[in-house]
C-alpha positions as CSV (number, residue, x, y, z in Angstrom):
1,X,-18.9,9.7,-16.9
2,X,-16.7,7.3,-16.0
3,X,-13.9,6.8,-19.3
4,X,-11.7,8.4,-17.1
5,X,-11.8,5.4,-14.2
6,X,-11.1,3.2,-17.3
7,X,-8.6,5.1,-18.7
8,X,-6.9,5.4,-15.2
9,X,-7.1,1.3,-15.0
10,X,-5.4,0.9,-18.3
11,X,-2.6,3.2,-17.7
12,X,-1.6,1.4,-14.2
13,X,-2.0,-2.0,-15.5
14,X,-0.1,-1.5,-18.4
15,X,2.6,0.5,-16.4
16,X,3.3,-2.5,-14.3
17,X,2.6,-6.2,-15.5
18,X,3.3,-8.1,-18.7
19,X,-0.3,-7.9,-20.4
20,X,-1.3,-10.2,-22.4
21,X,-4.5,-9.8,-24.6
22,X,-6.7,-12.8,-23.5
23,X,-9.2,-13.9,-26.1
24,X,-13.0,-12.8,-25.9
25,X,-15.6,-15.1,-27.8
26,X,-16.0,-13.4,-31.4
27,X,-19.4,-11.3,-30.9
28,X,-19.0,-10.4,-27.7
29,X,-16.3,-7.4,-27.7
30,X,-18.7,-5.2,-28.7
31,X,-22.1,-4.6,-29.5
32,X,-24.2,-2.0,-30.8
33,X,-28.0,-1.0,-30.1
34,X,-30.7,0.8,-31.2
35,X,-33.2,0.3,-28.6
36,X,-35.0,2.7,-26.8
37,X,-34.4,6.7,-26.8
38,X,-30.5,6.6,-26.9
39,X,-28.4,4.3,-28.8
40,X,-26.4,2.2,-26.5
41,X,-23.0,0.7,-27.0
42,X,-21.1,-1.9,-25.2
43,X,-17.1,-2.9,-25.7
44,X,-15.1,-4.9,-23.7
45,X,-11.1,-5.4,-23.0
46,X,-9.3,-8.2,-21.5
47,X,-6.0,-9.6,-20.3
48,X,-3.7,-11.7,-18.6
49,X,-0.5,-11.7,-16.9
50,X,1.6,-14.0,-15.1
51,X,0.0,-12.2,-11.5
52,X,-3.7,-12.3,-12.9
53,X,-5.3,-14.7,-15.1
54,X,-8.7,-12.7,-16.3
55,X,-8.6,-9.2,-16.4
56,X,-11.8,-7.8,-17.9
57,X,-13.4,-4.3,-18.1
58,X,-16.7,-3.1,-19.5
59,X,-18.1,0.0,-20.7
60,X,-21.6,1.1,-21.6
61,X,-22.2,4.4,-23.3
62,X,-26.2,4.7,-23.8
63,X,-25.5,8.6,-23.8
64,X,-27.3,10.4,-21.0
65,X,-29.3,7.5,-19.9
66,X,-27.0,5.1,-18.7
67,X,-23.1,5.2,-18.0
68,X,-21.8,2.1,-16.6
69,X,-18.2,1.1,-16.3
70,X,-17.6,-2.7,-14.5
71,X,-14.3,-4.6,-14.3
72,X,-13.4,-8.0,-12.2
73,X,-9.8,-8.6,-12.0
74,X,-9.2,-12.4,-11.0
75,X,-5.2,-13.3,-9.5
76,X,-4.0,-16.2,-11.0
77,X,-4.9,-19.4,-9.0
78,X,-1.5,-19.5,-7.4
79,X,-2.6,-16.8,-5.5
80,X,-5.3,-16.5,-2.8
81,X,-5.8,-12.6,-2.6
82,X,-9.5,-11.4,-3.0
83,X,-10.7,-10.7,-6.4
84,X,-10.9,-6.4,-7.3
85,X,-14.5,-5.8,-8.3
86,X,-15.6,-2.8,-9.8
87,X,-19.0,-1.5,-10.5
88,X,-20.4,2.3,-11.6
89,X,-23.9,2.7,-13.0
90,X,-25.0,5.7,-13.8
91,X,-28.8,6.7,-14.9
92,X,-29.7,9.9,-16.3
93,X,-28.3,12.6,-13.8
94,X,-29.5,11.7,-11.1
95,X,-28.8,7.9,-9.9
96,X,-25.4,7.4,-9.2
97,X,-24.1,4.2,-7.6
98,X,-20.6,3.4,-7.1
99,X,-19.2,-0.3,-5.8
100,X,-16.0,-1.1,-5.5
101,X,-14.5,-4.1,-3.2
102,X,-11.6,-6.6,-2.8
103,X,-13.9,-9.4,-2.9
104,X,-13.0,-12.5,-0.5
105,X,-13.0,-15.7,-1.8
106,X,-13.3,-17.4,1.8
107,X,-14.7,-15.9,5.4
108,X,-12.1,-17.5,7.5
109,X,-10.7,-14.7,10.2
110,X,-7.4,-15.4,9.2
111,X,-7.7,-14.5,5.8
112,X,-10.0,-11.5,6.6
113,X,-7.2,-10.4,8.6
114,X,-4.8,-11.1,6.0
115,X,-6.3,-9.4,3.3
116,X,-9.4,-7.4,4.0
117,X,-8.6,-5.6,7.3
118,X,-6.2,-3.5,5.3
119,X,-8.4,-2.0,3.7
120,X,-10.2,-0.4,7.0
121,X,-8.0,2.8,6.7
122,X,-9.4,3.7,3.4
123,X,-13.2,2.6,3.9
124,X,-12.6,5.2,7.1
125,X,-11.0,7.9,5.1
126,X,-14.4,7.7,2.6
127,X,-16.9,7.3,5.0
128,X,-19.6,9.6,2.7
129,X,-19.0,6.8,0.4
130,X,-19.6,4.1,2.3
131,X,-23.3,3.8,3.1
132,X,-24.5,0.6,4.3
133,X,-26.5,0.6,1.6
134,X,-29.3,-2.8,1.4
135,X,-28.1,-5.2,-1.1
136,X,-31.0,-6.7,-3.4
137,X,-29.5,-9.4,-5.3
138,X,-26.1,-10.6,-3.3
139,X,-26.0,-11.9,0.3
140,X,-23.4,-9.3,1.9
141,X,-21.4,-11.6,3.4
142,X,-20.1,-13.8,0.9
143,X,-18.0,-12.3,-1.5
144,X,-18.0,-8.9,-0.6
145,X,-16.0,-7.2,2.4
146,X,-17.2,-5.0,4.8
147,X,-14.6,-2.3,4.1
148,X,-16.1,-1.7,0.5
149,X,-17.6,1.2,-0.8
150,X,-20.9,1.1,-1.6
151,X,-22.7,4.4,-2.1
152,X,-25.4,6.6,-3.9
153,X,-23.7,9.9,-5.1
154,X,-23.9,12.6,-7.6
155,X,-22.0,13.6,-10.4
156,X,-19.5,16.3,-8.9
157,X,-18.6,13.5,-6.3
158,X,-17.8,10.9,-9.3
159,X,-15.6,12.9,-10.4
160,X,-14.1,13.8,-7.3
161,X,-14.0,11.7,-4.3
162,X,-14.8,8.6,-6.2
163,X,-11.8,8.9,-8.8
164,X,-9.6,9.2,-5.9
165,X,-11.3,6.8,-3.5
166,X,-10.9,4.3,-6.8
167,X,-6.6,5.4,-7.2
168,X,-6.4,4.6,-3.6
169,X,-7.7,1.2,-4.0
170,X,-6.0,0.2,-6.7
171,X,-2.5,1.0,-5.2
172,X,-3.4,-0.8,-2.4
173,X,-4.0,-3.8,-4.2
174,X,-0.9,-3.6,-5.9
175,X,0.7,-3.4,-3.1
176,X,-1.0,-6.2,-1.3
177,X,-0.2,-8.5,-4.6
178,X,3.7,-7.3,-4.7
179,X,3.7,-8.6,-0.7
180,X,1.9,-11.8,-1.9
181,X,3.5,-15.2,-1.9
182,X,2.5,-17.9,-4.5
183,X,1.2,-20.8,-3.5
184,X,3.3,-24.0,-4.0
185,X,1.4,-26.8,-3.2
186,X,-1.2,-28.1,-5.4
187,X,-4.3,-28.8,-2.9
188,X,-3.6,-25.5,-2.2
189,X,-4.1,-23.9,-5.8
190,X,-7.1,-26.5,-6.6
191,X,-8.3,-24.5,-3.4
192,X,-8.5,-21.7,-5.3
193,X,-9.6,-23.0,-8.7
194,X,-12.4,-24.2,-6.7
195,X,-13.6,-20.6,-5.1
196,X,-12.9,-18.8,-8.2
197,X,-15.5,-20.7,-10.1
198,X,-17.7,-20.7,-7.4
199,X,-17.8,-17.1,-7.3
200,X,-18.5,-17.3,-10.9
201,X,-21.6,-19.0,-10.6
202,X,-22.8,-17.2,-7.8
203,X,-22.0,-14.0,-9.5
204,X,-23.8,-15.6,-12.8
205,X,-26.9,-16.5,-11.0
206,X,-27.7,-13.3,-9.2
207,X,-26.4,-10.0,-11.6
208,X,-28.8,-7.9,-12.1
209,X,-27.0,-6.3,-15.1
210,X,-28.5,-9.3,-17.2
211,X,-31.7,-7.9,-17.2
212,X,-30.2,-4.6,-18.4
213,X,-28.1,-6.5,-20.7
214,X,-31.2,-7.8,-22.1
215,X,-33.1,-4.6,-22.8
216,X,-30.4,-3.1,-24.9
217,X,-28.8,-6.1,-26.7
218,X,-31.4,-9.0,-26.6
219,X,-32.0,-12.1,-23.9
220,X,-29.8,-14.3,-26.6
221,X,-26.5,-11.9,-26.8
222,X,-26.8,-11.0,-22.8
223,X,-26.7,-14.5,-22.1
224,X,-23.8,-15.7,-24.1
225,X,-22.0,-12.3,-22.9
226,X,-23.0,-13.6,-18.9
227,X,-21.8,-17.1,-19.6
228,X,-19.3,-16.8,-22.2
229,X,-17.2,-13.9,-20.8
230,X,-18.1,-12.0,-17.6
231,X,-18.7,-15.6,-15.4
232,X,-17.0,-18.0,-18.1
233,X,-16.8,-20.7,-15.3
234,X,-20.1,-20.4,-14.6
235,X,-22.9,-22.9,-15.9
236,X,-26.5,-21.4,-17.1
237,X,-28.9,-22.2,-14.2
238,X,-30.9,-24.4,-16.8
239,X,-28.0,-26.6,-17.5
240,X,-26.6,-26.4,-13.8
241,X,-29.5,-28.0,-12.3
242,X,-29.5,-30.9,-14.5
């Protein structure tokens, strides 16, 4: 369902930054399971540049059951954009969600303005995939925008306004990160250390996908994939709290 979205991400990464492949913890790359009624497979890519420190992508293939394609792409600390999350889930034929954000790291108007009112043209020009829908697990006003897309759809649509409503998104955000300045001082960058890794944990504590995780690969291997390489500046709740 969605290897084209990935394949689409690799191609305009590669075609304009310096990658670099950034290490994931031996184990967690891939993984392969026999649970349930369709085998499920998991791999995962990641890399750096000089304009973004983590770049990671996911993909699930558990067949006709599940489809599910997730990427975070974090700019490197001297920069304050928002972080581009991406998140597709597909179950069966018929549950189809699609979310896809620059994702503030601060609530401020000026940096709403700065970086998230841009995006207002293209949240208008995909209004069918923009439904309001009531989040579960995250509060919707920190760390999300309200220009993402955030939609139940079928396939046909997947395929069709939400590969094009995903090339338009990108490009922005290219653009927005060619018209971005570094940051020079260093209260400044520690600024964004800080929020970064907050957004870990907070991301950390309350995905859902763990649970999913879970049922295909085991509570041990989701966990050290949660900690160890989607949120790696995140602690585990247990060890948080002491």
């Amino acid at each position: 369902m969605y290897k084209p979205f990935l394949e689409y991400l690799e191609q305009s990464l590669f075609a304009r930054f310096d990658l670099q492949s950034r290490l994931i913890p031996a184990g967690l790359e891939s993984c392969v399971s026999d649970r349930g009624r369709h085998p499920a497979t998991i791999r995962s890519w990641c890399y750096q540049c000089p304009e973004f420190r983590k770049i990671r992508y996911t993909y699930i293939d558990a067949g006709i059951s599940a489809q599910i394609f997730n990427s975070v792409i974090y700019p490197s600390h001297c920069y304050d954009l928002p972080l581009l999350g991406i998140d597709f889930l597909s179950f069966g034929s018929v549950k189809n969600l699609i979310v896809m954000d620059f994702q503030p790291l601060f609530q401020d108007a000026a940096y709403l303005e700065k970086y998230i009112y841009p995006l207002k043209t293209l949240h208008d020009k995909y209004p069918d995939l923009a439904q309001n829908l009531e989040m579960k697990f995250y509060d919707a006003n920190q760390y999300f925008s309200k220009y993402l897309l955030f939609a139940k759809t079928d396939p046909d649509t997947v395929k069709t306004r939400v590969f094009e409503a995903f090339k338009d998104y990108l490009n922005l955000y290219w653009a927005m990160l060619a018209d971005a300045q570094p940051l020079e001082d260093q209260s400044d960058i520690q600024r964004i250390v800080k929020a970064q890794k907050d957004y870990d944990q907070y991301s950390a504590d309350r995905d859902p996908a763990s649970g999913l995780f879970s049922s295909y690969f085991g509570h041990e291997w989701s966990e050290k994939f949660l900690y160890g390489f989607l949120f790696e500046d995140a602690m585990p709740l247990a060890v948080a709290t002491k």
